[in-house]
Structure formats: structure tokens, C-alpha cells
N, C-alpha and C positions, 0 to 999 in steps of 0.2 A: 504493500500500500504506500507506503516512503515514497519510493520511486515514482510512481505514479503522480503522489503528490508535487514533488520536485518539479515537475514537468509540466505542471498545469498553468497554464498564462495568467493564472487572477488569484494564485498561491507564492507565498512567498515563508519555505522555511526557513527556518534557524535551529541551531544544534548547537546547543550548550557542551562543553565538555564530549567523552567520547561515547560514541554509541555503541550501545549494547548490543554483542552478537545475541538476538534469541533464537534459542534452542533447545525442542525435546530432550527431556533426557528421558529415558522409557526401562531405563533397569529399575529392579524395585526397591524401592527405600529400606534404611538399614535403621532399626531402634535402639539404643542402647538405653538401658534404664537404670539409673544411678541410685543409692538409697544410704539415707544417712540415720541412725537410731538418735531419732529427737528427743527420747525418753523412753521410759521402760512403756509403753502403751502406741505410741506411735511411731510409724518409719517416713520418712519425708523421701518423698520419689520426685529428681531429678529425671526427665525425659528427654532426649536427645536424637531427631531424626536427620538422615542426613540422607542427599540425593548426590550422586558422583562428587560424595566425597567433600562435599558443601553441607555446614550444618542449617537448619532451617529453624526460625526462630517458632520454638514450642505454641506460643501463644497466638499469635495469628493463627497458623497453623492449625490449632484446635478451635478456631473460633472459624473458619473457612470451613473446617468440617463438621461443622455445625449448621453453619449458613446452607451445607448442600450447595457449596459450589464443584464447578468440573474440575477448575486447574488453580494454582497457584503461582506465583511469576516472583522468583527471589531478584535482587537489587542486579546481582550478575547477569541476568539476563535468562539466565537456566529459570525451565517450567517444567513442570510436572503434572499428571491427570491424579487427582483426590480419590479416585474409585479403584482402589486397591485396596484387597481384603486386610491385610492389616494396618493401614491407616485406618481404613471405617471401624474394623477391631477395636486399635487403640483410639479412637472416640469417644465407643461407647463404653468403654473398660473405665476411663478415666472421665467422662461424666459422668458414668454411676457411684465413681468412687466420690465426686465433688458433690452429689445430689444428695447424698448422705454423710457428708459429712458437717458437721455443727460449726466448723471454725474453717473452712474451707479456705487456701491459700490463693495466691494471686496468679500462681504461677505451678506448672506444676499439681503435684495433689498431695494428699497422705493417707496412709493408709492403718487405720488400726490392726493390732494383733492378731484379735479375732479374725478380722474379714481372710484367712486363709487360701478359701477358692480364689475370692478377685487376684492374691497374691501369682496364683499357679498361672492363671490364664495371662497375665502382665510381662510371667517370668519367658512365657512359651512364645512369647514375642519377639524377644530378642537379648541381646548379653546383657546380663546381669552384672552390677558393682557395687559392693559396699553394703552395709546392715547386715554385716557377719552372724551377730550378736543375735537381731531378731532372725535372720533365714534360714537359724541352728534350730530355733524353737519350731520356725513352720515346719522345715523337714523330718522332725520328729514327726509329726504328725501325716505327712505325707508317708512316709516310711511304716505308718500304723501296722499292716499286716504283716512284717516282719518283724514285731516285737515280741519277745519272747521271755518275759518276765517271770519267775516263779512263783507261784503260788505260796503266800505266806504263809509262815511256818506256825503259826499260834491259829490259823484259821481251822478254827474245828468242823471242818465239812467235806464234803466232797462238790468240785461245783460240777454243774452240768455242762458240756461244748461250748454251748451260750453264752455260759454264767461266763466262763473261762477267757471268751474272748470280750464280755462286758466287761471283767477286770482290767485285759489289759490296754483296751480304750481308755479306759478312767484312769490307769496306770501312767498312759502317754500323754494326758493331757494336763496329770497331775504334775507333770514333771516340767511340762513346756510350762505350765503355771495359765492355761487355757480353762476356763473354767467351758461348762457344758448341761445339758439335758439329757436325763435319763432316761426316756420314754418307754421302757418296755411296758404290753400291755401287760396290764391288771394279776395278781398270781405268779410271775415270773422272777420274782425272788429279788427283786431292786436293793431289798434291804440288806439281803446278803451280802451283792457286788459292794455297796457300799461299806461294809465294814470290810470285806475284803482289802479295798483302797484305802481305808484307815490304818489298815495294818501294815501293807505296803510301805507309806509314810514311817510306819514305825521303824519297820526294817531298814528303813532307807536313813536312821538316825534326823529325821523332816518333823518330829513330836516336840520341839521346842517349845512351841505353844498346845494348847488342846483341840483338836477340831470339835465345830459347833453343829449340834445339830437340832434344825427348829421343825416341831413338828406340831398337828392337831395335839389337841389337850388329851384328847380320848385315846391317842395311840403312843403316849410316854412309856407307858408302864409296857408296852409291846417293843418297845426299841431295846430297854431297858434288858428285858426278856430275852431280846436273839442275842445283844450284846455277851449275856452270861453265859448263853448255850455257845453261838459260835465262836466270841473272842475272850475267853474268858479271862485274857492276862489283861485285855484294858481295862486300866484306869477310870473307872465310868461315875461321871454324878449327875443325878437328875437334878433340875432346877423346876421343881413342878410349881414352886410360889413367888411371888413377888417378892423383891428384895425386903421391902415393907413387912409382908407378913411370918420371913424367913428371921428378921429381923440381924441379918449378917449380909454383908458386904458379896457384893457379886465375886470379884477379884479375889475377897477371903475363900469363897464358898467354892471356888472354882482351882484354888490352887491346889497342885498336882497331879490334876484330872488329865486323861489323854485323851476322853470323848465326854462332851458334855450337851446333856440333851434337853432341851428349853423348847415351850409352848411357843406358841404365833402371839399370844394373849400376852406372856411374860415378855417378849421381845419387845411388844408394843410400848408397852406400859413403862417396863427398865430398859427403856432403848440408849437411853444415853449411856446408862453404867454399863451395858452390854457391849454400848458402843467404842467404849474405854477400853475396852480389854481385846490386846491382839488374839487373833485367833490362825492356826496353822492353814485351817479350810476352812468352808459353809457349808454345810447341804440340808435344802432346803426339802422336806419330804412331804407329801401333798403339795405340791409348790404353785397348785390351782387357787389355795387359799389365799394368797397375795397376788393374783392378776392383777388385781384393780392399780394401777400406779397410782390413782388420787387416792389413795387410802393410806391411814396414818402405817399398819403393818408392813405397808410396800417402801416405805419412805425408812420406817426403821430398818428393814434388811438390807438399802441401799449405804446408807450409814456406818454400817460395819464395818471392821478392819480386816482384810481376811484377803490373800492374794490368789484363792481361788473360789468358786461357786459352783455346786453342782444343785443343778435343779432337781428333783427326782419327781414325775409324775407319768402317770397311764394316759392321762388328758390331756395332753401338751395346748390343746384346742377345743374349745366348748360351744361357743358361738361366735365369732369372729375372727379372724389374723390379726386383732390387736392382742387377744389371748395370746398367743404365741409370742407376739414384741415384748409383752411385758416379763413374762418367763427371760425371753432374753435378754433384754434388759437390766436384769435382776445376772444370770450367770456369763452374760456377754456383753459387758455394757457399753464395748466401741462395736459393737458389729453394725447396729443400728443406733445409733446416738440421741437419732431423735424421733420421736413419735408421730410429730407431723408431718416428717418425711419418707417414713417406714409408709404412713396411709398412701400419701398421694400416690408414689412411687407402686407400693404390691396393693395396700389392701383397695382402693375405691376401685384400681381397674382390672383386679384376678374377681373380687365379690359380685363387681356388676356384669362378667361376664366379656367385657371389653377387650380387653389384650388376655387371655387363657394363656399364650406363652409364656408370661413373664414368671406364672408355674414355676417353671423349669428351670428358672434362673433361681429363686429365689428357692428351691429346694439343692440345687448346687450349691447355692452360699449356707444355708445352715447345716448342711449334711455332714462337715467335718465335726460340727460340735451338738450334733443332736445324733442317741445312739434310738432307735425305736425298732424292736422284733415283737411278731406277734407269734401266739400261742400256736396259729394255723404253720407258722414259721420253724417253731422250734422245739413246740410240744408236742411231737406226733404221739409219744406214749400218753396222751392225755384222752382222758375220753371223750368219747361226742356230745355236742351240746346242743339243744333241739329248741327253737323258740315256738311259740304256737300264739295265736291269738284268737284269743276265746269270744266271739261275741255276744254278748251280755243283754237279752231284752230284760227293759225296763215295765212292771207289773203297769196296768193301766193308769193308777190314780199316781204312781211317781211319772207318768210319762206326763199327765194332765200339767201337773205341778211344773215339771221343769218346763215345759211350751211355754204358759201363763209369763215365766221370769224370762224364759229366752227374751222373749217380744222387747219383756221392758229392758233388759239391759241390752238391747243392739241399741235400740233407740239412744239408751245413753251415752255407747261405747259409741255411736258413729257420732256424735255431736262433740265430742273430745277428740277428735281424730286432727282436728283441723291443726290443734299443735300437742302431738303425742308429747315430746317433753314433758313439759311444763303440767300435764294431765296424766302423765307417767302413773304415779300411785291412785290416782282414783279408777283408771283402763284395768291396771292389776286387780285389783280390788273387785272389778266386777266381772272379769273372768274367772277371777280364785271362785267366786260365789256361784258357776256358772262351772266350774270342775267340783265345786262339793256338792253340787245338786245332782250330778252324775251318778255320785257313789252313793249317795244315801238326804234324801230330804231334811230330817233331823239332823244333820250338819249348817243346814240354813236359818229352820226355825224350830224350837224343839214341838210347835204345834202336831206337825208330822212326823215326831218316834212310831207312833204304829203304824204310816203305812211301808214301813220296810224298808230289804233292798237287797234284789235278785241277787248283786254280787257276791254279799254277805252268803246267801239260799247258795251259789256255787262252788263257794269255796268250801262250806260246812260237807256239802256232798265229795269236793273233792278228796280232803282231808280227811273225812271220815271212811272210806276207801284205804288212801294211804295208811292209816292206822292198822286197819286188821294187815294187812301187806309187811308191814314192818318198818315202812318207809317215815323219811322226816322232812319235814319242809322249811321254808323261808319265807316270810310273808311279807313285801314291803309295803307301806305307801307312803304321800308326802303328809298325810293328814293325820296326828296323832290322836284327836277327837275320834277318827273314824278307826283308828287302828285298838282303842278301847272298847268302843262299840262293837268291833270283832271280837275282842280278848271276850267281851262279855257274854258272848251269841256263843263262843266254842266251849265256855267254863258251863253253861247252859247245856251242851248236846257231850258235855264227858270228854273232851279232848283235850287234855292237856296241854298248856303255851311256855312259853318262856317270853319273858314283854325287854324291848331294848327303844328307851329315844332319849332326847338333848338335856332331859333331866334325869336320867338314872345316876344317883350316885354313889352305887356301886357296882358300876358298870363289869371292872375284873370279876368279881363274883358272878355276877349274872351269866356271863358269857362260861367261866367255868364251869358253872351247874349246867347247863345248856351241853355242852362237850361230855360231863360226866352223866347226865341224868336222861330220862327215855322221854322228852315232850314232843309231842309230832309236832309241832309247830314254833317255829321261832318268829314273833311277832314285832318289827323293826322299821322304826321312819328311816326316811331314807336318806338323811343328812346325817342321821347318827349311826345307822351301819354302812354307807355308803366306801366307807376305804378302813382300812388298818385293822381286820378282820380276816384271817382264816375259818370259814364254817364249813369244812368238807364234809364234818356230820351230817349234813341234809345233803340229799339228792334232786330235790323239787326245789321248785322258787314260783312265788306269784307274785306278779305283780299289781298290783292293785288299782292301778290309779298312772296315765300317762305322764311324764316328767316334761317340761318345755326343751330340757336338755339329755341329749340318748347319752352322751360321756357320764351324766349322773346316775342312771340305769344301770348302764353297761359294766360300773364299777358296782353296783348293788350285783348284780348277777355274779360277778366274778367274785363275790366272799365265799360260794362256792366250786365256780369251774376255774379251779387252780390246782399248782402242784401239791400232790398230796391224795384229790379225790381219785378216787377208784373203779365209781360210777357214770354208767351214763348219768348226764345233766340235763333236768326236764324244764323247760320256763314256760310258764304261763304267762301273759299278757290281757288283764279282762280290760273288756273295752265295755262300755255302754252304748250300743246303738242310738243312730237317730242322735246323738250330744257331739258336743264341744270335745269330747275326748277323742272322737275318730278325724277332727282335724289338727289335732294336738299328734295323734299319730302320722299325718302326711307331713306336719312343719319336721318332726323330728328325725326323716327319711333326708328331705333337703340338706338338715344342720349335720347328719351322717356322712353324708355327700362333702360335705366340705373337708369336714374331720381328712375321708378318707383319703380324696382328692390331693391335699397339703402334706400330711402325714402319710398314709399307706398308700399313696399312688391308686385313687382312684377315680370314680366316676365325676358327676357334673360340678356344678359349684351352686355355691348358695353365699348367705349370711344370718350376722345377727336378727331377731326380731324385729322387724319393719311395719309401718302402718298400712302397708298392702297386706302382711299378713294378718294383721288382728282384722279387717276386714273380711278376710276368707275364714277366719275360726266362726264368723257369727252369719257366713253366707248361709242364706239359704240352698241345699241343695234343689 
């Protein structure tokens, strides 16, 4: 075009200085990636691409491949086409890495500890330099399957394949100082790998401090328990009270302990004095119990002094992919940093269905530090477990009853809908009214005690069955009102129960008599047996009454299909026809879907509870 110009009769150029040969250059660019340990948490990634041997200034650069432009034209005159698989690569590597990160640099990115995979994918790009220190830690973990640790020697057990290669996960990550998620499902012996890792540390002379373990109130004295059986040389003290009521010193109560095992409740409460005292590890056991991050519990376990975190739960995921952020958050807290960026990024556009691939990215990135096998996985000597669901007609004058209140409460629930928030507790309130009207009338108003309720009629027939047979059951529901109303109805027809909820306070005894004594029936809400329970004594389970969430089910069922039982595992599922409970059973197929989708690779997607849903719990079919 110059030339052309030059030549034109009504053009007149000028050339400053000398001009520039331009020139393709078409071989493929060359990456090197620099890394410096900016501290024990972060690595600061120098980038450096170079085209025939010309380095190219990083930050245009990335800002050109961003824009979706074709070419780039450096001051020498040399150009180059942007659509080359690893430029677009290193793009999207290093926006993902500045999209998530809280303090993102100008130049360049960083990358925390955690983030492992974005590491591997960064390194396969091109040479590597520098951050000796941290790329000692990643390679441990990249190396995972060739770790070959011993099984501690004070550990009194035998593990399972499993159990063996769950140690030495926790082993590997213990060491890089990676903290991590346990997930195995429900029954799979969590609590064991974990005191296996305890001991590990031991052997490794790593017990300078005590590790901490915080767990529900109702499963102390169970930690307590394996502690004695499988470790019995630890050092162990429970902290089952508040420093107040103990009336000694955390720090006092705690010295020369090598595992020390503390409520969610004491954590909260003596968060500060807890917060005081170094600790060797964390693990955090039910660690569903602390999702919430705006909760004072979440806030205390962030607090702690402790250079590593292990999460331990079967739920890693309940109803949403902020469940999972905040778990990690809690055991990985540079991998995702920040919570607004964790949503925009995975949860609003894998939840809405929008981008499904980014799936797959984002089970890449957590895969190094979340371990999850299921039962179908690892338990084949486990017996079969058989779900059924019962359909439940409701007798005429309960069906009259609950139509009559359907009517008024759509009415209500749809005129709230306009801002579910802010009407959040009064929408609950009249669907809780609208699941207890299912199971039984006299849970609404005590006017209707006599006219019944077929559920009650089903399970008496069932159980009274089991009985002569030999068999034992497990009975749940969410409704402790209606789970006495049962205790009353089977003390009535001869069947003997065993009663478990949020006020038994002597829970250890109950569950023991129940183990040693012949009741067919173990009768259990299902927040207070829902986790930290072996019941392989029974073979049956019923469930009473649908849950909003199948991970809280799913852990009730598994107090019996775990290791240990011997039997086929029968579950029942009553439903009440014609109600709220058979849409309460389709939400909870969706929120499964997610579960699986995220965690065990599987089908569609869903989310949390939504005002399209509470509209469809009260549609008319």
C-alpha cells in the first residue's frame, strides 16, 4: 500500500526515522513461565512469550487476546496471528487465575497453593523457573499414586484397599501442608483414615502441637470411642464444655493432649481461647455443619491457627455449589478466595444450565484436594440396598382436611412469592404446615387426633410383620411431634421402640440399649440420627416423611447400609398421595442430580430452592 501511496499525485508522504520491514513470522511462540515464592501461600508467575526470539510485552498481549483480535504487530515490525492453541490456552489459564483471585496483580498473575491443577496445565505450556520451594509441594501431590507410606504402627486395625489409599492421600497432603475434603460416602470408615493421619503425624515426630478435632455434640463421645479402640497410645481429651462451665483454661485443659476433640457449639462460643492455641491440624467432621460462611461457627473455624484443614463429610453438597465453596473455603482457602467470584464464575452459569462445561473445569480444579469413593465403588462385599416407595392413601376425612388448607395456603404462598427473601420464614412456615398435614392432621390442630393417619395404619402392619420374622427397623422422620404419636400407636399394638431426637440426654445409653436389647423398632428425627451413628442392628428403615434435602436422607439411611451390616438393606419411602410430599419427592431427584453431576459424575443439573419451585410444590396437578 506504501508504494502505491508514494505515487499518487495529490499524496504527499513523509517517513520519520526508519521503516519497518513487516513481517510474518508463522513459527509458534515459545512460553517460559517464571515463579517466584511471594510467601508461604502464594507463587507470583512471571510470563514471558517470545516470537523469533523477540520477547512480547505480556500485557498487551493478554489484553489482545482478550479483545479477540487476529494479529499482533510488535514495534520491530514482526507480526504474528493470536489463534494459536497455546496463546488462547495461556489466556484462558491466566484469566481464570486473575478472575479468582482477591488481590489480582497488574501484571502477570499468582497463583495460590491450592489451585494445583491450574499449576499443571500453566507448567505443560512451556519451561518452567523458579518457586523451587512451592513446585516441591505440588509435585508431591502430582506424584500421589506412587506414595507409599506405611501404615502406622499404633493403628489398631486392619484398613480396607480404600481405607489404604485414603490414608495415603491425607498422608500426601499432610505433608505438602494442602489441606483437603474427605468425601467418602456415608459408612466408609472416614473416621478411621482420619486417625490413621493422626498417627502418621505422630510417627513423623509432626505432634508438637495436638491436632483438633471439631465435631457435632452428639458424636464426641463416638470419636472418643474409635480413638480408644483404634489409637489407643493417643493422647486424647475431650473438651465437651465450655471453658466457663469447665471452669479451666483451654490451653491448661488441652496441654499434653495429641488429639483433642471439641463441639461446633464449644468452638463457637470459646472461639477466641481456641483461637489462641496453635494446633498441629483441623479436621473438621460433619463439616456440613459450618457451610453457612455468614455464621458465627464458620467464622470461628476460619480463625484458627492450624496449617492444615481437613474437611470430613459424605455431603460435600446439599443444595447448591456455594455448599461446596464454603467447605472449601474452610480446608482450601486460596483455591477460591472469594465467594462472589466462585458464583459468577461456576455456580450462576453450571446451576442455570448455561455453560455445563465449565463442569469439567471446575471438577479438574478441586479433584486434587477433594478425595470422594462411593460404596457402589469400593464396597462390593457390602450388601444390596433396595429403596421402594410406598404410596400412602390418605383415609377420606384426612384427605377433606388437607384440600380445605391446600386452597388457603397456595393462596398465601403465591402472594409472598413476589419477594421470596424477605417472606422466606412465613413461605417455610406454610409449607412445614402443609408437610405435617400429610403425615397426620393432629400435627396441625389437635381438633383432629381421631381422625388418624394411614401412615401410622402402614407402618404398624409393617412392623408388626417384621416382628414375628425377627427383623428390626429404623424409623425416621423430621417431625418429633409425629415420631411420638408413633412411639404411642406401636406401645399400643405391643411393639416395642427405642425413641432417639435433639433432646435425648442420654443419648450413649439409648443407642446402647438399642445395640444390646431386642426392640423392632428404632424410632429417630432425623437431624439427631442423621450422621455419627452405626445401626447395623436393623435391616429395615422407613422413612417417614420426604426431606427438602436427599444428602439428609441419604445419611439417615446409611446408619444402617454401612460397613459392618451383613444384610440385605430394605428402605421404605411413604409418601402420601394427592400432597405436597410427592413434589417434595421430584425437587429432591433434581437437588440428587446436582449432588451427582458435581461430585459423582453424573446426570442433569439443578439448584438451591427457587420460587419456581415452591410454585410447583403447590401446583395443581
Amino acid at each position: 500500500m506504501l508504494p502505491d501511496l508514494e505515487t499518487h499525485p495529490q499524496v504527499r508522504v513523509l517517513i520519520h526515522g526508519e521503516l519497518p520491514a513487516y513481517q510474518e513470522v508463522t513459527e509458534a511462540p515459545t512460553i517460559e513461565i517464571g515463579a517466584d515464592d511471594g510467601d508461604n501461600d502464594w507463587l507470583d508467575l512471571r510470563i514471558t512469550v517470545r516470537v523469533d526470539d523477540q520477547e512480547v510485552p505480556f500485557e498487551p498481549l493478554f489484553q489482545a487476546l482478550v479483545r479477540g483480535d487476529e494479529a499482533m504487530v510488535l514495534d520491530s515490525g514482526t507480526w504474528f496471528r493470536l489463534d494459536h492453541p497455546d496463546l488462547i490456552r495461556l489466556r484462558d489459564l491466566i484469566g481464570e487465575a486473575r478472575e479468582l483471585d482477591d488481590r489480582p496483580p497488574r501484571d502477570g498473575a499468582r497463583l495460590n497453593r491450592f489451585q494445583v491443577s491450574l499449576w499443571d496445565e500453566l507448567a505443560d505450556l512451556g519451561e518452567l523457573s523458579g518457586g523451587a520451594a512451592w513446585q516441591e509441594r505440588v509435585e508431591a501431590l502430582a506424584s500421589l499414586d506412587l506414595a507409599d507410606r506405611p501404615i502406622p504402627i499404633g493403628l489398631k486395625a486392619t484398613l480396607r484397599p480404600y481405607q489404604v489409599s485414603g490414608f495415603q492421600w491425607l498422608a500426601t497432603l499432610w505433608e505438602a501442608r494442602l489441606g483437603g475434603v474427605l468425601a467418602d460416602d456415608m459408612g466408609l470408615g472416614k473416621t478411621l483414615q482420619a486417625l490413621a493421619l493422626v498417627l502418621h503425624a505422630k510417627d513423623r515426630g509432626e505432634l508438637g502441637q495436638p491436632f483438633l478435632v471439631v465435631a457435632p455434640t452428639s458424636v464426641l463421645e463416638t470419636w472418643r470411642g474409635e480413638a480408644e479402640r483404634f489409637a489407643p497410645d493417643l493422647r486424647v481429651v475431650l473438651l465437651g464444655e465450655t471453658e466457663r462451665r469447665r471452669g479451666v483454661a483451654i490451653s491448661e485443659s488441652v496441654a499434653g493432649a495429641e488429639l483433642v476433640v471439641t463441639s461446633y457449639a464449644v468452638a463457637r462460643i470459646d472461639d477466641v481461647a481456641i483461637a489462641s492455641v496453635p494446633w498441629a491440624g483441623v479436621v473438621l467432621d460433619e463439616a456440613q455443619f459450618v457451610k453457612n460462611p455468614r455464621s458465627k461457627g464458620h467464622a470461628a473455624i476460619r480463625r484458627l491457627r492450624a496449617p492444615f484443614v481437613l474437611a470430613v463429610t459424605g455431603t460435600p453438597l446439599e443444595n447448591s455449589l456455594m455448599d461446596l465453596w464454603s467447605l472449601l473455603a474452610l480446608a482450601a482457602p486460596g483455591l477460591y478466595p472469594r465467594a462472589d467470584a466462585f458464583s459468577a464464575v461456576y455456580r450462576r452459569p453450571i446451576e442455570s444450565g448455561r455453560e455445563p462445561e465449565l463442569l469439567d473445569r471446575l471438577r479438574t480444579r478441586i479433584r486434587p484436594l477433594m478425595l470422594r469413593r462411593t460404596k457402589s465403588e469400593v464396597a462390593a462385599d457390602l450388601p444390596e440396598k433396595q429403596v421402594q416407595v410406598l404410596d400412602i392413601a390418605m383415609n377420606p376425612q384426612h384427605e377433606r382436611i388437607y384440600s380445605r388448607q391446600l386452597q388457603r395456603e397456595r393462596q398465601r404462598v403465591l402472594g409472598l412469592l413476589d419477594d421470596p427473601e424477605a417472606n422466606r420464614i412465613a413461605i417455610l412456615s406454610s409449607l412445614t404446615r402443609l408437610r405435617q398435614l400429610s403425615l397426620d392432621p393432629a400435627l396441625v390442630d389437635d381438633e383432629h387426633a381421631e381422625v388418624g393417619s394411614a401412615k401410622i395404619d402402614a407402618l404398624v402392619e409393617h412392623l408388626t410383620e417384621l416382628r414375628r420374622e425377627g427383623h428390626r427397623a429404623l424409623v425416621f422422620s423430621q417431625f418429633t411431634r409425629f415420631l411420638r404419636r408413633v412411639e404411642a400407636r406401636l406401645d399400643r399394638e405391643g411393639i416395642p421402640t427405642a425413641y432417639l431426637d435433639g433432646t435425648t440426654t442420654n443419648r450413649p445409653d439409648v443407642i446402647r440399649g438399642w445395640r444390646t436389647g431386642d426392640q423392632t423398632a428404632f424410632l429417630i428425627s432425623l437431624k439427631a440420627g442423621g450422621f455419627g451413628l452405626t445401626l447395623t442392628e436393623a435391616s429395615y428403615v422407613f422413612v417417614l416423611d420426604p426431606w427438602w434435602n436427599p444428602a439428609a436422607e441419604a445419611q439417615a439411611i446409611d446408619r444402617t447400609h454401612r460397613i459392618g451390616q451383613t444384610s440385605k438393606v430394605m428402605v421404605y419411602r411413604l409418601i402420601s398421595g394427592g400432597t405436597i410430599e410427592e413434589k417434595v419427592l421430584a425437587l429432591q431427584e433434581r437437588k440428587r442430580d446436582l449432588f451427582e453431576q458435581v461430585v459423582d459424575d453424573g446426570g442433569a443439573l439443578s439448584g438451591a430452592i427457587t420460587a419456581e419451585d415452591i410454585k410447583a410444590l403447590l401446583r395443581e396437578d
